[in-house]
C-alpha positions in Angstrom: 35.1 -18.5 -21.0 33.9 -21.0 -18.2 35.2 -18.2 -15.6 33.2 -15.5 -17.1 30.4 -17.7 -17.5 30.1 -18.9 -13.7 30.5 -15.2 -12.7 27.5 -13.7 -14.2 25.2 -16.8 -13.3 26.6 -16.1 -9.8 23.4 -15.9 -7.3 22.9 -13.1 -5.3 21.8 -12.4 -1.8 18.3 -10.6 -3.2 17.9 -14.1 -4.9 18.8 -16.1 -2.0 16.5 -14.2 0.5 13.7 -14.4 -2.5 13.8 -18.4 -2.8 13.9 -18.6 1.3 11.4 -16.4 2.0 13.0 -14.2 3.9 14.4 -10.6 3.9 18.4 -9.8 3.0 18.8 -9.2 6.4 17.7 -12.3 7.6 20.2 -13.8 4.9 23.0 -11.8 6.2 22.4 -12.9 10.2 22.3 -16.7 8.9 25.4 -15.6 6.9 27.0 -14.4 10.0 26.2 -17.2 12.4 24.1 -14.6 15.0 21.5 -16.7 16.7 18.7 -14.7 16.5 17.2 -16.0 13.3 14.8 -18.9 14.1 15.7 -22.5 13.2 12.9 -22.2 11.0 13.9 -19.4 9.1 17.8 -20.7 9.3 16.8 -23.9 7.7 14.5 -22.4 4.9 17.8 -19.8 4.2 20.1 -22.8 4.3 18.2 -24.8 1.6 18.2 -21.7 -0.5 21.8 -21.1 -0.4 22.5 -24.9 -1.4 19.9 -24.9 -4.0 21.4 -21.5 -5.9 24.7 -23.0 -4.8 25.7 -19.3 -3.6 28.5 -17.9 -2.4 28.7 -14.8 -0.9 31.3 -11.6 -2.2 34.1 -11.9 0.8 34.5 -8.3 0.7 30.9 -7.4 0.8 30.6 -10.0 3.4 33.3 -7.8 5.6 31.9 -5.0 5.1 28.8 -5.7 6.0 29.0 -7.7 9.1 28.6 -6.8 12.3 30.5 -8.2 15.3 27.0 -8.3 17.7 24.1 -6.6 17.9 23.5 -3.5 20.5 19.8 -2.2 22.1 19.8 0.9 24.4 18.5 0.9 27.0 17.1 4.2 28.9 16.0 4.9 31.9 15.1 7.6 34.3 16.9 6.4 37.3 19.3 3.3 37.8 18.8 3.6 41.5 15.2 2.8 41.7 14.3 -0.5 42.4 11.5 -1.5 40.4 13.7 -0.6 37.2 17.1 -2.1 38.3 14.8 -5.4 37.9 13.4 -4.9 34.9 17.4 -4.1 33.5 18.1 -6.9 34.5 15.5 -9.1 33.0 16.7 -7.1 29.8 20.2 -7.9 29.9 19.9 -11.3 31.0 17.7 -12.2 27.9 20.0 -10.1 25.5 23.1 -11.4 26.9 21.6 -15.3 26.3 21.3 -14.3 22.7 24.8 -12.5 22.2 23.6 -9.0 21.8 24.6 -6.4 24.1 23.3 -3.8 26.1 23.7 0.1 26.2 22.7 1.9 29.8 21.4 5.3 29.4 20.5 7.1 32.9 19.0 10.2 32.6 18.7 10.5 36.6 15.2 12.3 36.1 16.4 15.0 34.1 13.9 15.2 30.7 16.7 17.3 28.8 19.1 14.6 29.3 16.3 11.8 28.3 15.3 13.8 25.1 19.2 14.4 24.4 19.3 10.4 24.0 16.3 10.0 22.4 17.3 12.5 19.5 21.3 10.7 19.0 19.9 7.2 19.4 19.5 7.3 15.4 23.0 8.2 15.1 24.6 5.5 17.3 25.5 2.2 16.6 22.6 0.4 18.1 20.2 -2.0 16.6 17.2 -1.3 18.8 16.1 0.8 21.9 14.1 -0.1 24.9 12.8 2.9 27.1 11.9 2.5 30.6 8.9 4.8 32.7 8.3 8.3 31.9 10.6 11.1 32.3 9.4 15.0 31.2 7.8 15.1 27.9 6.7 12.7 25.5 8.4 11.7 22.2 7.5 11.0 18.8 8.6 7.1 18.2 7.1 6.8 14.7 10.4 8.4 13.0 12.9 6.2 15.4 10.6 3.3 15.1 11.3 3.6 11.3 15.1 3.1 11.4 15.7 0.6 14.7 13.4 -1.5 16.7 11.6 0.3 19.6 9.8 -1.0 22.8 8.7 0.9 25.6 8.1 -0.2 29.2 5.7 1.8 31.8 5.1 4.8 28.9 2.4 7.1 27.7 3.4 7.3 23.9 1.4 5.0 21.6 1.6 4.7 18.3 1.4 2.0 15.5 5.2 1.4 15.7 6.1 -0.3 18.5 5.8 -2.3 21.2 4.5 -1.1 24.7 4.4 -3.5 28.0 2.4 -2.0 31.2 0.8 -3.2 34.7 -2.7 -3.3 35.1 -2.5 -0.2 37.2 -6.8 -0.2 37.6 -6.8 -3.8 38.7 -3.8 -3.4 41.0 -5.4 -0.6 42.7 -8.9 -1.6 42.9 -7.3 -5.0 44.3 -5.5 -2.6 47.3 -8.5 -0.5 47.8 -10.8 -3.7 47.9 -8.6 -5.4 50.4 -8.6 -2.2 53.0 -11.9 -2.0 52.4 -12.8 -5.6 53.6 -10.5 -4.5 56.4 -13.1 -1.6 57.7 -11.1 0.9 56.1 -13.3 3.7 54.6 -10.4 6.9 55.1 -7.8 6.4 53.1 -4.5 8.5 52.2 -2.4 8.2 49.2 1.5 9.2 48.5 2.8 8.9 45.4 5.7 10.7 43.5 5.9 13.7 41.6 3.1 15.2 39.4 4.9 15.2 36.3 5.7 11.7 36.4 3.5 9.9 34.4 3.7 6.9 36.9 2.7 9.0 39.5 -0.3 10.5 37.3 -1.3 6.9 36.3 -1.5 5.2 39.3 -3.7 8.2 41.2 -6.1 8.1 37.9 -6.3 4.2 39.3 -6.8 5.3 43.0 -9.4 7.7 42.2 -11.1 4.8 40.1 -10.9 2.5 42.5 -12.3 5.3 45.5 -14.9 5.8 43.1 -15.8 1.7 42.8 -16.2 1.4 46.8 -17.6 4.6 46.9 -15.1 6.2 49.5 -14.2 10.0 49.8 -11.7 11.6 47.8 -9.7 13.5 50.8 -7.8 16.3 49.0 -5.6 17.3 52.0 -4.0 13.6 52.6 -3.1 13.2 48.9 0.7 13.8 48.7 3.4 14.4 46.3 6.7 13.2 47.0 10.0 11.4 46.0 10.3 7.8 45.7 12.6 6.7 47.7 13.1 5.6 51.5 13.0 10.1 52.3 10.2 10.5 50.0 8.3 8.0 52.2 9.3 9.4 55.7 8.8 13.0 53.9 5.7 12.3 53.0 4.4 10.5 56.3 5.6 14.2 58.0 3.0 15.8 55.9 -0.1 13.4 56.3 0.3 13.8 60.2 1.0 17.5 60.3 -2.2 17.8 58.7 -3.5 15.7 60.8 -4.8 11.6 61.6 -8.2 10.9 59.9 -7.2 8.6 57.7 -6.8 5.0 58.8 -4.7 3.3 55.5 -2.1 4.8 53.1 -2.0 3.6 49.8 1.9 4.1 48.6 2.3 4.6 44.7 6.1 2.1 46.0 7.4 0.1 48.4 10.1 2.2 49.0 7.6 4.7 49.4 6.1 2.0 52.1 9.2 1.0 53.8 10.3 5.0 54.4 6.6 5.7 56.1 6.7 2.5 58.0 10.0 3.0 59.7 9.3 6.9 60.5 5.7 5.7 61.9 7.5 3.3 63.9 10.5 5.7 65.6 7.7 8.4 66.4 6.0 5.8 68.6 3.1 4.2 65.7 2.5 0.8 65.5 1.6 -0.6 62.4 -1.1 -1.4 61.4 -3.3 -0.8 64.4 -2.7 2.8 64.2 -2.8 3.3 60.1 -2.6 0.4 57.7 -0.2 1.0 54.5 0.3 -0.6 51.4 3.1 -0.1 49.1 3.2 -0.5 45.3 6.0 -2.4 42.8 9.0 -4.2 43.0 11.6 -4.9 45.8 14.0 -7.6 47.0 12.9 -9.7 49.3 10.3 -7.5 50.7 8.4 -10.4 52.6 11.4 -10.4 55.4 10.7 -6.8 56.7 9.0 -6.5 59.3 6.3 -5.9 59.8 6.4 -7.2 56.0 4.7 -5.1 53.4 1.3 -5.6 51.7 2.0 -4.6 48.4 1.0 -5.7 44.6 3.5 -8.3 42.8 5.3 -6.2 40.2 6.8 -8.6 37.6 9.9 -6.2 37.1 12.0 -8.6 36.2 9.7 -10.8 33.8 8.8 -7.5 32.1 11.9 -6.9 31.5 12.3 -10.3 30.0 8.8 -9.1 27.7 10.6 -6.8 26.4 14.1 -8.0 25.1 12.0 -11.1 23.6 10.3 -8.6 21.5 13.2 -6.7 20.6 14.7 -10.0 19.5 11.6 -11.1 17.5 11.9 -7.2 15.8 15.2 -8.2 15.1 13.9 -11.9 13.2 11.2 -10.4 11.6 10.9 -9.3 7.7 9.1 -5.8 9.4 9.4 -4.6 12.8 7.0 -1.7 12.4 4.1 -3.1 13.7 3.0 -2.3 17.3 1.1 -4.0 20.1 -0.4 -2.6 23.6 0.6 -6.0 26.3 -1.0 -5.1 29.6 0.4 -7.4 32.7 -2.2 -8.5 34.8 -0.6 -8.6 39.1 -1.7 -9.8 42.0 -1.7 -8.6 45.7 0.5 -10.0 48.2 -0.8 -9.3 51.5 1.3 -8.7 54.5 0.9 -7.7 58.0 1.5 -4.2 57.7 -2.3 -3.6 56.6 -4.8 -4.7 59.5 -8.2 -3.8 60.6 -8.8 -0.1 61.0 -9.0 1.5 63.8 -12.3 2.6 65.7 -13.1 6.1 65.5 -11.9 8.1 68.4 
């Protein structure tokens, strides 16, 4: 009788997570030793569970744990700089808490991006952070709805998750400000492909920030390219086949940067008293080059950091549906290749 009795007075998990405060999930993690619930909410589930003297169903226990948590983690292109530091902020801050990471590379290639975006429902993962824009835009309200979702440097907004991005109007009006204090009233711009939505972004800011100084918007030395070290030297080809009235170039990247600088520099340029450019982003140890590059501080890695936090707070919270905009405010780190411009010839 005493058997039968204790057995339907056993507490349950529903009552447990009740008393605390707390969902079942948050139960379950405090259940399973993962660190991610907050000592707060830990103690509060404790003093439940001692109070309803519960204890749990083993074989419900089994077969509902999970060995660690996992976040993917996509991204257009593993190679670029900018977004190797922001991984790695990621990472780090996921590894600290014992969760792991999934790397999805969709080297540029939108069908490959929208391939993950449509199985990441299906996989094992606990939450998804995308990285920068790569072909069309998605709808995150449905996959917001089952998993956590964050999104780094991308145009989609909606009420369901979390979205970090750079200042891009400061940063540039803070470039164009500073060549214009230099004398510089001509100025070029390379960025990278029209359908990125980085590239679009940042020459929305470059036209704003024309538009604040009042300075011409020259058409002909605005220039599409790659980013990377070619795209730069690539580009540069262009700007001086068409021909050398502008005295600055504003690069949408340092690599951007570094590629121009160095082909300026073998065809006989020097930097800046010939043209003054700036480069965007970040990159490692960029201070050393010389000449070193005047560029904006891109808080890759800290971003990157941003964003697992939030993940992890989606993870401790009794709802992770609701969304916030974060914009990152940056500053400009001047370096000696911007100068004074030239006088007209």
């Amino acid at each position: 009788m005493d058997i039968n009795h204790h057995d339907k007075k056993r507490s349950t998990i529903k009552e447990v997570a009740k008393k605390a405060g707390v969902s079942v999930a948050t139960v379950s993690r405090v259940m399973n030793n993962q660190n991610i619930v907050k000592d707060e909410k830990r103690k509060k589930v404790l003093k439940a569970i001692a109070e309803l003297n519960y204890v749990p169903n083993p074989a419900a226990r089994t077969l509902g744990k999970k060995q660690v948590y996992k976040v993917a983690v996509v991204v257009p292109n593993i190679m670029n700089y900018a977004l190797a530091d922001i991984i790695k902020g990621i990472q780090i801050t996921l590894d600290d808490n014992k969760v792991d990471m999934l790397l999805f590379n969709s080297n540029e290639n939108p069908e490959v991006e929208k391939r993950v975006f449509l199985s990441l429902s299906d996989k094992l993962v606990e939450g998804a952070i995308f990285i920068a824009q790569c072909g069309s835009l998605h709808d995150f309200s449905i996959l917001a709805r089952r998993i956590p979702v964050v999104l780094i440097e991308r145009a989609e907004k909606n009420n369901y998750v979390d979205r970090y991005e750079i200042d891009n109007d400061d940063a540039m009006l803070k470039i164009v400000g500073h060549l214009y204090e230099l004398g510089h009233r001509k100025i070029a711009h390379m960025t990278g492909h029209s359908s990125s939505y980085n590239s679009k972004t940042l020459t929305k800011s470059f036209l704003k920030a024309l538009r604040k100084y009042d300075l011409p918007f020259m058409d002909e030395y605005f220039i599409n390219t790659s980013y990377s070290f070619r795209g730069g030297k690539e580009g540069l080809e262009k700007l001086l086949e068409i021909g050398r009235d502008f005295t600055a170039i504003v690069c949408a990247s340092n690599v951007i940067a570094i590629g121009a600088v160095n082909t300026a520099i073998k065809m006989g340029f020097k930097i800046p008293e010939d043209f003054s450019i700036s480069g965007y982003d970040s990159f490692p140890d960029i201070d050393v080059l010389h000449p070193s590059i005047t560029t904006i501080d891109y808080p890759a890695f800290d971003m990157g950091v941003q964003a697992a936090e939030a993940i992890l707070r989606k993870f401790d919270s009794e709802s992770y549906l609701g969304g916030s905009d974060n914009i990152i405010q940056v500053n400009l780190s001047k370096g000696d290749s911007t100068g004074k411009a030239r006088r007209e010839e």
